[in-house]
N, C-alpha and C positions, 0 to 999 in steps of 0.2 A: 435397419441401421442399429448398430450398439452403442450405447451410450454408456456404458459401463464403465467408471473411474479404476483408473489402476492408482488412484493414490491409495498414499494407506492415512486415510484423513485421521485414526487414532492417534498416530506417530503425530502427523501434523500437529493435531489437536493439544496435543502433550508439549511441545515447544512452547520454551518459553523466549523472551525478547532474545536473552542472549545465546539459544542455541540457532539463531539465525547469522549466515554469515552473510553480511550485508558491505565487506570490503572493495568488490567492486564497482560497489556505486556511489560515482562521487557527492559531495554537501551539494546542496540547494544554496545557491546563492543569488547576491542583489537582484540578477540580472534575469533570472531565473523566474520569479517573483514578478517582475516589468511586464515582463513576455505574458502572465500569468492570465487567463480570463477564468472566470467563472459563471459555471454553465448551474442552469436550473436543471434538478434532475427529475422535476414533472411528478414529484410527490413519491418515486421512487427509490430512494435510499432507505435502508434501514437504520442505518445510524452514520452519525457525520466522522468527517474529516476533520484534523487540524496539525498544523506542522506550526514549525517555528523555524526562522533563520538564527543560527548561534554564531557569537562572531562580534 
C-alpha cells in the first residue's frame, strides 16, 4: 500500500487564514449549536477547538 501525500503540505503550511477560501460554507448558527454534542476525545487531541456564533 502507498501512503504517500500528494499534498504539497509546504504550500499548505504557508497559508495564511485569508488565503483559504472558505465561501462555500455556510455561518454556524443557533440551531447548529442545539444539535451540537460533545464528544470526549480519550486524551487524544493535540490541541483544542473553539468557534463562536457572530450574530
Amino acid at each position: 500500500m502507498n501512503n504517500t501525500s500528494k499534498t504539497d503540505w509546504g504550500r499548505t503550511d504557508a497559508m495564511t487564514d485569508d488565503d483559504i477560501d472558505t465561501s462555500d460554507i455556510p455561518p454556524l448558527d443557533e440551531a447548529f449549536f442545539v444539535k451540537a454534542k460533545c464528544k470526549d476525545s480519550g486524551g487524544y487531541a493535540a490541541k483544542g477547538v473553539s468557534s463562536s456564533v457572530e450574530g
